[in-house]
Backbone of each chain as ProteinMPNN parsed JSONL, in Angstrom:
{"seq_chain_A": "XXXXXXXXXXXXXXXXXXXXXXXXXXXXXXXXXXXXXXXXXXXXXXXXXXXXXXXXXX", "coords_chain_A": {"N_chain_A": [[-54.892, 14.257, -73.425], [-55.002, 16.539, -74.19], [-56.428, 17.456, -76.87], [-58.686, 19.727, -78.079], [-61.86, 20.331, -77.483], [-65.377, 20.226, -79.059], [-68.516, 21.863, -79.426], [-71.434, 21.033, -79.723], [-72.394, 23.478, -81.555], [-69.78, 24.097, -82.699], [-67.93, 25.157, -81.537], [-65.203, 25.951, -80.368], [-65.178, 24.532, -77.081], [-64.393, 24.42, -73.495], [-61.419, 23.215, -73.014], [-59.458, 20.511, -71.916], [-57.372, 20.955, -70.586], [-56.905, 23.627, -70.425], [-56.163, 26.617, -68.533], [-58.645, 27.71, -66.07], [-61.022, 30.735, -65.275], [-59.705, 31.889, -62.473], [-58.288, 30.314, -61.877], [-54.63, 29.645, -61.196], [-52.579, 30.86, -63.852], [-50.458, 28.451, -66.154], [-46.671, 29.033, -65.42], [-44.367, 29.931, -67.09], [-41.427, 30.643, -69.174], [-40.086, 32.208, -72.019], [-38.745, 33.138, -75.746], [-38.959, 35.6, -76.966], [-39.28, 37.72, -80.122], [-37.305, 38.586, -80.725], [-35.103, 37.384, -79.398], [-35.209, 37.853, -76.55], [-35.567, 37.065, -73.409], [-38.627, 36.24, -71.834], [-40.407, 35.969, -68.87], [-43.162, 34.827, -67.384], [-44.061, 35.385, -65.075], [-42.914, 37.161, -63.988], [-43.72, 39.044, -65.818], [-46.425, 39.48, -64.863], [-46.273, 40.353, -62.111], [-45.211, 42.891, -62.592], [-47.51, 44.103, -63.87], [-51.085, 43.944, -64.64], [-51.854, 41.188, -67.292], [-52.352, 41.022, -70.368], [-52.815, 37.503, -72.45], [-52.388, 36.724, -75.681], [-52.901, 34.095, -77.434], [-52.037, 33.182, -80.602], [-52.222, 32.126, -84.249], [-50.515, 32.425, -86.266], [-47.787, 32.036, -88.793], [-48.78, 34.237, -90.668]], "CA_chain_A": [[-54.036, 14.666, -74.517], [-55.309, 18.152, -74.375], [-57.006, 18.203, -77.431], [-59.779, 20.827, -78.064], [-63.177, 19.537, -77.883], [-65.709, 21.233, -79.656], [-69.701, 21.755, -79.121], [-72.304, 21.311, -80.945], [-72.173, 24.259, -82.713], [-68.627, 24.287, -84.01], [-67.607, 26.57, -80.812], [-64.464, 25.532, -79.119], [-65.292, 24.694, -75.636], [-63.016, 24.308, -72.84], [-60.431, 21.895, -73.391], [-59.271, 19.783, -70.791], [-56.016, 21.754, -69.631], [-56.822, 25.145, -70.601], [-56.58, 27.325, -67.051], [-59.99, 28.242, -66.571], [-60.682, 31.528, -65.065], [-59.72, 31.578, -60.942], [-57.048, 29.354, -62.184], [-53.643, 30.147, -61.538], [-51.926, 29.926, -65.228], [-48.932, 27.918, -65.95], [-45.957, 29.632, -65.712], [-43.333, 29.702, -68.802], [-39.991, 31.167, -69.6], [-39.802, 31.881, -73.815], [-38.242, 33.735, -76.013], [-39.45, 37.118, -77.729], [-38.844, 38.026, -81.643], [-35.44, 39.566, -79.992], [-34.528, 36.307, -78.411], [-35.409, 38.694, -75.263], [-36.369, 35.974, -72.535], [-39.62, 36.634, -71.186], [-40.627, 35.123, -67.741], [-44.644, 35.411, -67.105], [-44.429, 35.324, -63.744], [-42.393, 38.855, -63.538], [-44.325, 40.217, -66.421], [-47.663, 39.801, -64.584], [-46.191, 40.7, -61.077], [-45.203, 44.366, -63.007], [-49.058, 44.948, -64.31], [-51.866, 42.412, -65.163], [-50.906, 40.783, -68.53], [-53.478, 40.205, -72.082], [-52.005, 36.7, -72.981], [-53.159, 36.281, -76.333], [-52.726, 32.813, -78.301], [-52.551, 33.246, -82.072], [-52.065, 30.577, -84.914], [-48.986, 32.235, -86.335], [-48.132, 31.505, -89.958], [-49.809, 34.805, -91.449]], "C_chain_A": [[-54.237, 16.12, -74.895], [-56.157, 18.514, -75.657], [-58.487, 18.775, -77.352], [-60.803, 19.906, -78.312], [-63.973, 20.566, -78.563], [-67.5, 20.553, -79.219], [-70.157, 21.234, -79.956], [-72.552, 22.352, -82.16], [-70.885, 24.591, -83.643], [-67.966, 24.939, -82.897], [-66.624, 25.941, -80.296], [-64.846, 25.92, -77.829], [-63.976, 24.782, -74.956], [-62.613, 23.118, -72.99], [-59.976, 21.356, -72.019], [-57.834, 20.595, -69.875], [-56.215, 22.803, -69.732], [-57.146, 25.772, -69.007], [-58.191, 27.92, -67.182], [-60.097, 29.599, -65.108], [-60.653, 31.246, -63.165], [-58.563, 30.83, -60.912], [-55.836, 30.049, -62.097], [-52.307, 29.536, -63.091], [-50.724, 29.775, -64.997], [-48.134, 29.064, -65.709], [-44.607, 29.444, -66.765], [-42.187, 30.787, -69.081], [-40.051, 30.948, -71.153], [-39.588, 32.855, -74.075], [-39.074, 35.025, -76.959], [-38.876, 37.245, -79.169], [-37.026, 38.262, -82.041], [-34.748, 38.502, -79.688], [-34.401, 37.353, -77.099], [-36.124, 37.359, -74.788], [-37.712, 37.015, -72.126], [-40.008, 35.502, -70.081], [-42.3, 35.23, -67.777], [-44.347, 35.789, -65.68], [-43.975, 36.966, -63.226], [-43.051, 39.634, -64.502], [-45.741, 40.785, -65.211], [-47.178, 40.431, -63.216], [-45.541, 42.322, -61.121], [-46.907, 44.527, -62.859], [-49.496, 43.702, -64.894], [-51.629, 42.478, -67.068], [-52.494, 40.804, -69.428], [-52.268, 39.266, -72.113], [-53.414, 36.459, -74.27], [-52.369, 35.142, -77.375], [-52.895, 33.218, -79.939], [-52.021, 32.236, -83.019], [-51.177, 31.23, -85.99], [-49.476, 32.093, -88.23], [-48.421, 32.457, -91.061], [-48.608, 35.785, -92.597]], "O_chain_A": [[-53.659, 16.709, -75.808], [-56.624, 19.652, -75.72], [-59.337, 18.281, -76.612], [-60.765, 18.949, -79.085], [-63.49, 21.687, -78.719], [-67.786, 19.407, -78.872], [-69.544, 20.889, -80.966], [-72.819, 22.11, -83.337], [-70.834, 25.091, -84.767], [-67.041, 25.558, -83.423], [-67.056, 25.089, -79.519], [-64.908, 27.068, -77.389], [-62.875, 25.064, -75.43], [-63.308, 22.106, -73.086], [-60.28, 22.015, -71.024], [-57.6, 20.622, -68.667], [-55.539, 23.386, -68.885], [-58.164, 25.474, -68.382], [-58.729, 28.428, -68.166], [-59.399, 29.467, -64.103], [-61.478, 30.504, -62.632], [-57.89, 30.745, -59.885], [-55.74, 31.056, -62.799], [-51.615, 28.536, -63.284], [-49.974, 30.361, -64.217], [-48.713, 30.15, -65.748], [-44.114, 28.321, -66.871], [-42.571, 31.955, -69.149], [-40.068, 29.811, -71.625], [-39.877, 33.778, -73.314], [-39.994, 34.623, -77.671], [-37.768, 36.72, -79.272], [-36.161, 38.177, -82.913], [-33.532, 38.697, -79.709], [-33.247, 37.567, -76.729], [-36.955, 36.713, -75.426], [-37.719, 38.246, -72.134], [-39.937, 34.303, -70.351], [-42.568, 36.13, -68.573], [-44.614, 36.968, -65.448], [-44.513, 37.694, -62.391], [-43.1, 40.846, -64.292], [-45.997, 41.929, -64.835], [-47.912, 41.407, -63.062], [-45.358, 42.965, -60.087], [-47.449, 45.008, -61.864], [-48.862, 42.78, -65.406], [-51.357, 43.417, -67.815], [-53.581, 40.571, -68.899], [-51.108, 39.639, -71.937], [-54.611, 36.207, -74.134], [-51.341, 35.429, -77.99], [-54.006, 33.552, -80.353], [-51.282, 31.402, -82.497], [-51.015, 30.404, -86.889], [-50.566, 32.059, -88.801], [-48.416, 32.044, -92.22], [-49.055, 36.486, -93.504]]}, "seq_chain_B": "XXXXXXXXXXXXXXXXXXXXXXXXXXXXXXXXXXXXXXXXXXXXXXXXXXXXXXXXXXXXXXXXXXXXXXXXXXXXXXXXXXXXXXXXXXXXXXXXXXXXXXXXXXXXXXXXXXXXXXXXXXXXXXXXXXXXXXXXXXXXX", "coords_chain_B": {"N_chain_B": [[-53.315, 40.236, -85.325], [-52.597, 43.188, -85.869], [-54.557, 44.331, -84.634], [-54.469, 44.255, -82.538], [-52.069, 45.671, -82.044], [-52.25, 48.463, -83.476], [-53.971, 48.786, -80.89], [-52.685, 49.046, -78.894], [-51.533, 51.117, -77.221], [-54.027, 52.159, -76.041], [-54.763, 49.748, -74.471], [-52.538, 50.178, -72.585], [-52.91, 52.271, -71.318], [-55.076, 51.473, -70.058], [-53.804, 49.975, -67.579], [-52.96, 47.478, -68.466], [-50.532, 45.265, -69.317], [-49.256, 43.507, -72.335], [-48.633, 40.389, -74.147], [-48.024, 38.283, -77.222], [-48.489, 34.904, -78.575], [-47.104, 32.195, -80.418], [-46.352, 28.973, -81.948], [-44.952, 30.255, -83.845], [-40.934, 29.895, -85.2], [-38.278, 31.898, -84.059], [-37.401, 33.636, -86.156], [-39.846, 33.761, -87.95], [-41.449, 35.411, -86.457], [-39.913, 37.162, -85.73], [-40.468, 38.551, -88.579], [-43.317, 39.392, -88.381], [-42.996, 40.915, -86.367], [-41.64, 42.973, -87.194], [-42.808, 44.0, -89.467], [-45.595, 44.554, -88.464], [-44.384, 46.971, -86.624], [-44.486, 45.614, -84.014], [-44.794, 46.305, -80.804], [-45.237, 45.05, -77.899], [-44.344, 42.092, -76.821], [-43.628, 39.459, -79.139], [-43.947, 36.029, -78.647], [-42.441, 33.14, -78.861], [-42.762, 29.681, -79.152], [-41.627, 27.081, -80.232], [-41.652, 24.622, -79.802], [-44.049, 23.945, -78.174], [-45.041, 23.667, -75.971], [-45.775, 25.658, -74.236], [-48.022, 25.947, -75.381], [-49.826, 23.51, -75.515], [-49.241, 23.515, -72.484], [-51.485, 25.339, -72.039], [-53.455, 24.328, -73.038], [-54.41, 24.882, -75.586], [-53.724, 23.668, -78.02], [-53.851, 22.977, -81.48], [-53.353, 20.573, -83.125], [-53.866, 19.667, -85.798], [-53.915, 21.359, -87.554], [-51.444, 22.319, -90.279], [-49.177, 21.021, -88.964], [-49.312, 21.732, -86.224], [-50.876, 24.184, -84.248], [-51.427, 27.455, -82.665], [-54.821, 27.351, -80.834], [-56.528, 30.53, -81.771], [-56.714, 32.516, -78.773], [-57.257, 34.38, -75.496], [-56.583, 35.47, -72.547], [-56.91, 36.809, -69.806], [-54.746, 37.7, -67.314], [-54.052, 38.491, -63.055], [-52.048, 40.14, -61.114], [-50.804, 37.914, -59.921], [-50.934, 35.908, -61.054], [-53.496, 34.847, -62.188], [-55.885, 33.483, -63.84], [-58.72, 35.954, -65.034], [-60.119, 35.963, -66.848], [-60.973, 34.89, -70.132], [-60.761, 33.119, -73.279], [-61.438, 30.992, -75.46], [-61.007, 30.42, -78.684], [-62.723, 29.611, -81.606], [-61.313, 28.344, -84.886], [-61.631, 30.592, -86.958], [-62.832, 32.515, -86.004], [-61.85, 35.539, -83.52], [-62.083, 36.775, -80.252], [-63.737, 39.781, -79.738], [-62.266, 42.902, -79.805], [-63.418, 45.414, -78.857], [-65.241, 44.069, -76.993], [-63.823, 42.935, -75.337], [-61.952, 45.231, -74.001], [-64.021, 46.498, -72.982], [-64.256, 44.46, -70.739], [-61.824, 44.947, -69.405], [-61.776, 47.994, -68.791], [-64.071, 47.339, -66.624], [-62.376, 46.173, -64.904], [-61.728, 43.397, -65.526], [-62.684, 40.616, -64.508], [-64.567, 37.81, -62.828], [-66.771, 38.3, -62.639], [-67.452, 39.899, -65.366], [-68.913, 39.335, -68.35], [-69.349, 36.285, -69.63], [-69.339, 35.594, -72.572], [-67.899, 37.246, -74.607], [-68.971, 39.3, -77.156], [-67.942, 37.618, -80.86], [-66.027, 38.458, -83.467], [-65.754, 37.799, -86.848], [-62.736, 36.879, -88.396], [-61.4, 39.263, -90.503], [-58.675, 40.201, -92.169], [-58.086, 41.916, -94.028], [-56.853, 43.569, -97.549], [-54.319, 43.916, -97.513], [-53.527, 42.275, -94.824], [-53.94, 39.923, -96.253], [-52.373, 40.55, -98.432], [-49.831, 40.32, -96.767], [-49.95, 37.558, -95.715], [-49.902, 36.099, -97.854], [-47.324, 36.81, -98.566], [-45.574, 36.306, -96.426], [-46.201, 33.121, -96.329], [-44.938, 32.088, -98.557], [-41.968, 32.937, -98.672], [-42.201, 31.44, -96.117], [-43.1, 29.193, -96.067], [-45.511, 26.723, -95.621], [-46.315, 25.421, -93.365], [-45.156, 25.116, -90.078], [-41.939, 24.284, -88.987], [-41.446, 20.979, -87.445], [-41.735, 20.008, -84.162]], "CA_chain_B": [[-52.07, 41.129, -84.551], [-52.439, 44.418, -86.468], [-55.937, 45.113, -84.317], [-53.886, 44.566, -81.043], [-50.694, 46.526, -82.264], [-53.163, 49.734, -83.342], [-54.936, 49.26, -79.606], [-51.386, 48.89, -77.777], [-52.192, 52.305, -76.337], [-55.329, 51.467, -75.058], [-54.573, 48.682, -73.707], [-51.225, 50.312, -71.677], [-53.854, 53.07, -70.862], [-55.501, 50.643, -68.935], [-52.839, 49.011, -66.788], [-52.747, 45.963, -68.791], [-49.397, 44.626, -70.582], [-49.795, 42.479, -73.466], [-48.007, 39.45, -75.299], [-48.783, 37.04, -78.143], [-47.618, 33.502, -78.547], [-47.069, 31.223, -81.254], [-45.658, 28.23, -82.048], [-43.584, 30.386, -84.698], [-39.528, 30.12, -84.695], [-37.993, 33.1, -83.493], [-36.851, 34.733, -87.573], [-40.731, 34.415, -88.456], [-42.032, 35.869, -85.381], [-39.471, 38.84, -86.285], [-40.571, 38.94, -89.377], [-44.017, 39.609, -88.17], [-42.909, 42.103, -85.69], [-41.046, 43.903, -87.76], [-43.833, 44.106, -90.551], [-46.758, 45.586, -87.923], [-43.772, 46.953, -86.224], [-45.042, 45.581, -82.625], [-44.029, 46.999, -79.118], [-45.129, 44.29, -77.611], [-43.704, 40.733, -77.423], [-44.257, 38.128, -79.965], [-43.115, 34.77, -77.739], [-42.016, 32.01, -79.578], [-43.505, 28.546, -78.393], [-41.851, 25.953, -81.4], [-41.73, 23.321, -78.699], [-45.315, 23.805, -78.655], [-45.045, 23.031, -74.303], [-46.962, 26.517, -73.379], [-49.172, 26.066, -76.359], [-49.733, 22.452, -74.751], [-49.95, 23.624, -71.079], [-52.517, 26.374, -71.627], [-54.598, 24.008, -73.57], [-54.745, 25.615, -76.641], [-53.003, 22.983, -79.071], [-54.57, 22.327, -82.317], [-52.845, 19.332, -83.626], [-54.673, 18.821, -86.656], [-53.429, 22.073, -88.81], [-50.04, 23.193, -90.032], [-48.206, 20.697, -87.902], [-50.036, 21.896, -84.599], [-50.412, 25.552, -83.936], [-52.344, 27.263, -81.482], [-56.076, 27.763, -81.374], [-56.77, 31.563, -80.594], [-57.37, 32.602, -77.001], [-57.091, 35.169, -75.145], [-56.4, 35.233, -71.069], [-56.462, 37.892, -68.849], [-54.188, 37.334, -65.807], [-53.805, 39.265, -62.87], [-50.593, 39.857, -60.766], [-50.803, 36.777, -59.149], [-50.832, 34.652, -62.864], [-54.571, 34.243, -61.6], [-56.951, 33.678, -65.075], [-59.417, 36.701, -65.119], [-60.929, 36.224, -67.954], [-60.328, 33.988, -70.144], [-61.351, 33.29, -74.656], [-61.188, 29.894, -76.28], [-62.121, 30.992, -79.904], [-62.477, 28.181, -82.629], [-60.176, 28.436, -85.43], [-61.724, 31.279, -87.789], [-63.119, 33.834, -84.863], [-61.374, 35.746, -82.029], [-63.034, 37.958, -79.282], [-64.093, 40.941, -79.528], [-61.185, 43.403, -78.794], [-63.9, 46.254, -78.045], [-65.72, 43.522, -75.997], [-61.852, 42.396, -73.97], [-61.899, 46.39, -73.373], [-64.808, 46.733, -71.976], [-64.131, 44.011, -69.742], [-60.842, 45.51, -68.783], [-62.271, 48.574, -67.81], [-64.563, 47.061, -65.895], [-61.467, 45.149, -63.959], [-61.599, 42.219, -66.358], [-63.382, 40.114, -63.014], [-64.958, 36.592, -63.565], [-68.043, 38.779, -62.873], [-67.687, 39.765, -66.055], [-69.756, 38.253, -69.296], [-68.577, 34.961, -70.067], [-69.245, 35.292, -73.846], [-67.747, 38.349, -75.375], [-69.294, 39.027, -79.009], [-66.869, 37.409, -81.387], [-66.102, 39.069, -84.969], [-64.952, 36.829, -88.07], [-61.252, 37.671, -88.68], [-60.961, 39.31, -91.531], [-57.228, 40.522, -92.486], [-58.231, 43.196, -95.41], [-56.159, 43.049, -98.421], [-52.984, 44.515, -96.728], [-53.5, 41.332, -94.203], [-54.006, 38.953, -97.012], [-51.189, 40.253, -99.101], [-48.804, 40.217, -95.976], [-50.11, 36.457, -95.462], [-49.153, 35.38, -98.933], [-45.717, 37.076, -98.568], [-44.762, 35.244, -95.043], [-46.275, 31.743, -96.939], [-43.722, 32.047, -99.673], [-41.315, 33.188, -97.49], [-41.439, 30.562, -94.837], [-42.988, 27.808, -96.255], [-47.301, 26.517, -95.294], [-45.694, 24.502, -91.782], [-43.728, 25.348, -89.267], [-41.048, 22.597, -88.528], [-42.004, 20.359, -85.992], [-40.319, 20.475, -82.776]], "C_chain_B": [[-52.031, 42.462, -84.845], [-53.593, 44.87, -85.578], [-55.389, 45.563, -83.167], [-52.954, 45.64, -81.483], [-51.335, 48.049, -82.378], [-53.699, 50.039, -81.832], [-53.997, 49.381, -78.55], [-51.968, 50.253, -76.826], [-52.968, 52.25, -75.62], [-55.005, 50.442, -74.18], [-53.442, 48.987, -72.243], [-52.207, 51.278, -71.008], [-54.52, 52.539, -69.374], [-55.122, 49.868, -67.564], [-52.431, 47.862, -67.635], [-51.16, 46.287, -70.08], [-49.993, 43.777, -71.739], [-48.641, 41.87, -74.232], [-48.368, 38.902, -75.737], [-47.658, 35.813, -78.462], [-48.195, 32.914, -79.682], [-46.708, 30.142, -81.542], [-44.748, 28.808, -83.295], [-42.21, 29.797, -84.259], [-39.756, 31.842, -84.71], [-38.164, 34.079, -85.11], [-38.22, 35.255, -87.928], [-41.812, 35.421, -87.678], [-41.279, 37.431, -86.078], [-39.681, 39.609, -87.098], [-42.172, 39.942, -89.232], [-43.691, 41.152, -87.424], [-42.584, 43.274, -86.437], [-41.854, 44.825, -88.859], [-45.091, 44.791, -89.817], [-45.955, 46.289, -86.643], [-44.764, 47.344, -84.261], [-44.532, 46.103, -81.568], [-44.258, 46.144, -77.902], [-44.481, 42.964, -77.968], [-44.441, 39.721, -77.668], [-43.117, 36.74, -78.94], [-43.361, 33.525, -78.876], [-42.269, 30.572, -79.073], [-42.86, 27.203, -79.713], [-41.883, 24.672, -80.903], [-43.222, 23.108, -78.922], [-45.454, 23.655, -76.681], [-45.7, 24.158, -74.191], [-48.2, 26.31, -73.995], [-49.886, 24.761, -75.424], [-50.651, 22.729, -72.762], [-51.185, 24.273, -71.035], [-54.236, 25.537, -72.332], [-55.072, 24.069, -74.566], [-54.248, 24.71, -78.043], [-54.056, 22.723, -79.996], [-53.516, 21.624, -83.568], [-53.059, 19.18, -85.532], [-54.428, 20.237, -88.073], [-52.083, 22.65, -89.012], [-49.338, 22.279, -89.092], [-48.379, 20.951, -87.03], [-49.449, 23.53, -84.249], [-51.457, 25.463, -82.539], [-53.573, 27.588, -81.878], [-56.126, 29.21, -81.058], [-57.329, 31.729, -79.727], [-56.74, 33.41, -76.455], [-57.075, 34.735, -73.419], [-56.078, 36.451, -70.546], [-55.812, 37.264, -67.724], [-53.718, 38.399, -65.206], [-52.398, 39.391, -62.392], [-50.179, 38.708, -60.371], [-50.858, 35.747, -60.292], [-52.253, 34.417, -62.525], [-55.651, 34.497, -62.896], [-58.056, 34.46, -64.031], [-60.587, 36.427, -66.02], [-60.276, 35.478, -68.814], [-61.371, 33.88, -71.982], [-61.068, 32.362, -75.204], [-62.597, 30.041, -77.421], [-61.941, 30.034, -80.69], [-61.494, 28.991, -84.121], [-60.366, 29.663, -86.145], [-62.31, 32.975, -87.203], [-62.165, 34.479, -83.573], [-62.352, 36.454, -81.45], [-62.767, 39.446, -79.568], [-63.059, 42.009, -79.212], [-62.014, 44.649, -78.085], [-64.989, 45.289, -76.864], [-64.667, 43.056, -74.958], [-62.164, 43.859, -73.317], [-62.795, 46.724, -72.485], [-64.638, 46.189, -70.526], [-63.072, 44.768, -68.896], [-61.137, 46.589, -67.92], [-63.075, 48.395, -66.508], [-64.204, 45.937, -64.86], [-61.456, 43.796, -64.137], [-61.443, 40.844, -65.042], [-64.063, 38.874, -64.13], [-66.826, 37.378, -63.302], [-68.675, 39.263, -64.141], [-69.052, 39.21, -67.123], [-68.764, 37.577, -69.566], [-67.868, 35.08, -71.498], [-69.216, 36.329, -74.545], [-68.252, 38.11, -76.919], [-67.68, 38.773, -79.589], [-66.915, 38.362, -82.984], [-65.415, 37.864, -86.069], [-63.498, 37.793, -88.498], [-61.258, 37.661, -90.516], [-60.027, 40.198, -91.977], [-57.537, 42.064, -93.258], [-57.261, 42.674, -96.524], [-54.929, 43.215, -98.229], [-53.088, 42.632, -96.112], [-53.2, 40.416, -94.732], [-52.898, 39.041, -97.474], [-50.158, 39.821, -98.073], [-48.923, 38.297, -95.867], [-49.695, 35.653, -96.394], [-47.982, 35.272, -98.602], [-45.169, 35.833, -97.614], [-44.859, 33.88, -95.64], [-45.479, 31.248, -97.891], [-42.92, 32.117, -98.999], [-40.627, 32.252, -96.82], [-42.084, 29.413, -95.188], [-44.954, 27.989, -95.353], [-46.902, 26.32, -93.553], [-44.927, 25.407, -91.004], [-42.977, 24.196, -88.775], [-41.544, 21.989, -87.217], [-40.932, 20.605, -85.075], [-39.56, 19.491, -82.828]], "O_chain_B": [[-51.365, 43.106, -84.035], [-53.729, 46.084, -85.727], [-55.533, 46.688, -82.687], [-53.336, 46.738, -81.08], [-51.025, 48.856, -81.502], [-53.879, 51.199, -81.462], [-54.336, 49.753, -77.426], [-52.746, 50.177, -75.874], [-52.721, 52.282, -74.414], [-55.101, 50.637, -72.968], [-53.443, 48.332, -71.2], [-52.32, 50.97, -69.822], [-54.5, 52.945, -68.212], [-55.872, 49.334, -66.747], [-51.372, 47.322, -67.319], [-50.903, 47.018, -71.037], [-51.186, 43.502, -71.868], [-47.816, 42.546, -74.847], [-49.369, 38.443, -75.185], [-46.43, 35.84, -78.548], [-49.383, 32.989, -79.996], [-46.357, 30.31, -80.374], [-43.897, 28.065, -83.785], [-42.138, 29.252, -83.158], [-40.636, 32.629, -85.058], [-38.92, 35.048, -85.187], [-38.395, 36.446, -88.186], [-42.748, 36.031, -88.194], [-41.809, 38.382, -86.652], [-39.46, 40.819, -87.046], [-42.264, 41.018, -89.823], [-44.065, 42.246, -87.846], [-43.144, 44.366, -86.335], [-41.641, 46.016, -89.085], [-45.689, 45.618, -90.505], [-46.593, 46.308, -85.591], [-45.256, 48.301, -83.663], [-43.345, 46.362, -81.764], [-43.595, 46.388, -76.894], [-44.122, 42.684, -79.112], [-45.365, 39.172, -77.067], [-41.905, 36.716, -78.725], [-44.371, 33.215, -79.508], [-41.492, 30.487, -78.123], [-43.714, 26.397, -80.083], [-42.141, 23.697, -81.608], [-43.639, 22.257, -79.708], [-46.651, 23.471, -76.459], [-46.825, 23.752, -73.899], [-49.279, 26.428, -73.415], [-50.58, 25.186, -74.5], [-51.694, 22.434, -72.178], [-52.001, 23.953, -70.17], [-55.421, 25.857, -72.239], [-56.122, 23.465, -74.784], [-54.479, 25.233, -79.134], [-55.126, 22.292, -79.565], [-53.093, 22.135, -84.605], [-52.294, 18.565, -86.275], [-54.72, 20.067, -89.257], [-51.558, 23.358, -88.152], [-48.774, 22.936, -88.217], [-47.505, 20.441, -86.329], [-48.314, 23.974, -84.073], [-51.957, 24.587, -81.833], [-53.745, 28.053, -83.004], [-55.736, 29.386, -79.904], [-58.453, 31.248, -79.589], [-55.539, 33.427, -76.726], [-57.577, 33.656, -73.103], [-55.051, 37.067, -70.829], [-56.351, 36.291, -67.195], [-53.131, 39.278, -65.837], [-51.513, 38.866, -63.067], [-48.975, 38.496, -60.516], [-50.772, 34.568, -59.949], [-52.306, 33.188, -62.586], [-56.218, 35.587, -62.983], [-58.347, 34.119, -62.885], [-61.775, 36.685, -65.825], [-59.092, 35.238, -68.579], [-62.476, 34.421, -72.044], [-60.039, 32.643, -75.819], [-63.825, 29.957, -77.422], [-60.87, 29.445, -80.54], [-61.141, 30.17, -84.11], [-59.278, 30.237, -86.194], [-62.241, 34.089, -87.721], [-61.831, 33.699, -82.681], [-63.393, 36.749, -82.037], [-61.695, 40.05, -79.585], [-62.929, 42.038, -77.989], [-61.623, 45.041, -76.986], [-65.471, 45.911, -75.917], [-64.939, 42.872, -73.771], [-62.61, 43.842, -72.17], [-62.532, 47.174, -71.37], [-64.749, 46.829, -69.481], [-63.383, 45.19, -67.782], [-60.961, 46.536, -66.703], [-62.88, 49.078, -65.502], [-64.926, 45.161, -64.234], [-61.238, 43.011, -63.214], [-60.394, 40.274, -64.742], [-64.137, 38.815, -65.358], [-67.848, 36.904, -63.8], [-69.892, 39.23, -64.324], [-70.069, 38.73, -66.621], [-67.6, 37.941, -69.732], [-66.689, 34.886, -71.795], [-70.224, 36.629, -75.184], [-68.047, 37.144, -77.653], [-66.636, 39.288, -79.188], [-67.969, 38.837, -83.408], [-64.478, 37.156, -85.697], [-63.359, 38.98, -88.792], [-61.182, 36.785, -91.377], [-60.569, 41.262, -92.277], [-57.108, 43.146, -92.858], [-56.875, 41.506, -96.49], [-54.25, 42.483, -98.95], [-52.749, 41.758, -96.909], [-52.314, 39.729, -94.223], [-52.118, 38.105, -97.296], [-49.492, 38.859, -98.456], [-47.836, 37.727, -95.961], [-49.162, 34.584, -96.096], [-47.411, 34.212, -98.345], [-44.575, 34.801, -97.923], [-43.806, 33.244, -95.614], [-45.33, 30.036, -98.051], [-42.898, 31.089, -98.321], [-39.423, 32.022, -96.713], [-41.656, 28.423, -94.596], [-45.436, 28.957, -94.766], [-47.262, 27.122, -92.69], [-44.182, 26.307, -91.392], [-43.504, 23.25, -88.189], [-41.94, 22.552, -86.197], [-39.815, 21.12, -85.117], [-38.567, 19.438, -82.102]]}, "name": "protein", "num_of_chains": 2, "seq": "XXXXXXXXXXXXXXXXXXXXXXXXXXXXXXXXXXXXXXXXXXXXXXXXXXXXXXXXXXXXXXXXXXXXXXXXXXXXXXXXXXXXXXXXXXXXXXXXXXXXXXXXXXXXXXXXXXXXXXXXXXXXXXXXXXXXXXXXXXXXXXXXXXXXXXXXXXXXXXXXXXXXXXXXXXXXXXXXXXXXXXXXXXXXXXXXXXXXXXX"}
């Protein structure tokens, strides 16, 4: 079910689906602030990508 | 988002692109952009399916956002590097840089120092605003 497990100390570990590194990550088609599509697969095959996850909301 | 948006430079400096994902809708994503006016793209996830694939789902606040995490990938979509931070820390962005320079490789360190996110009062007020705004949730999918 993917959710996050967590250590002993409180630390999110790795979760059961998260790509782990060597991994080739999913690939995903979504939309931008613009409704500009974004592909990954052609961003990263310009220049290597930062994908960063954030919790939104702020 | 305001630490990345200040380091955009740096970061393009380097070779590396950069996007951030949310399970926002598209209006509050804009609203965001528009407010640390970004140059990169904010991606919209309200399905929650990349949030989902990458692993990152946290179910259990807000109607299910994401946890933060960071991923380097290279041309090949091939995780580099890689940051599953628990809900109140991210990584390091002068510890990501370093890596970068140093071809952000699984040779790397595993465990970049993390910092406690803290917004400032700019951050905070902006965080009220959007919560009034748009509401605690984001609609489910």
């Amino acid at each position: 079910m993917g959710a996050a497990q967590r250590s002993d100390t409180g630390r999110m570990t790795a979760t059961p689906s998260a790509p782990n590194v060597g991994d080739v990550a999913p690939d995903f088609t979504l939309p931008d602030a613009n409704e500009t599509s974004f592909h990954l697969a052609e961003a990263c095959a310009k220049q290597p990508l930062v994908l960063v996850f954030y919790r939104g909301h702020w | 988002m305001a630490e990345h948006a200040r380091r955009y430079d740096e970061l393009t400096g380097l070779g590396f692109g950069l996007a951030a994902i949310s399970v926002d809708v598209i209006e509050r994503s804009r609203a965001l952009a528009g407010q640390l006016q970004l140059r990169f793209p904010l991606l919209c996830d309200p399905g929650r399916d990349v949030v989902r694939a990458f692993g990152v789902f946290n179910e259990k606040e807000k109607g299910g956002i994401a946890y933060p995490a960071t991923f380097v990938l290279d041309r090949e979509r091939i995780v580099r590097f890689r940051s599953l931070d628990k809900t109140a820390s991210r990584v390091d962005l002068d510890a990501l840089f370093e890596l970068l320079r140093a071809g952000g490789d699984a040779s790397a360190p595993a465990e970049p120092r993390r910092t406690r996110i803290a917004p400032g009062l700019r951050g905070f007020g902006r965080a009220i605003g959007n919560m009034l705004r748009y509401g605690i949730k984001s609609p489910k999918p």
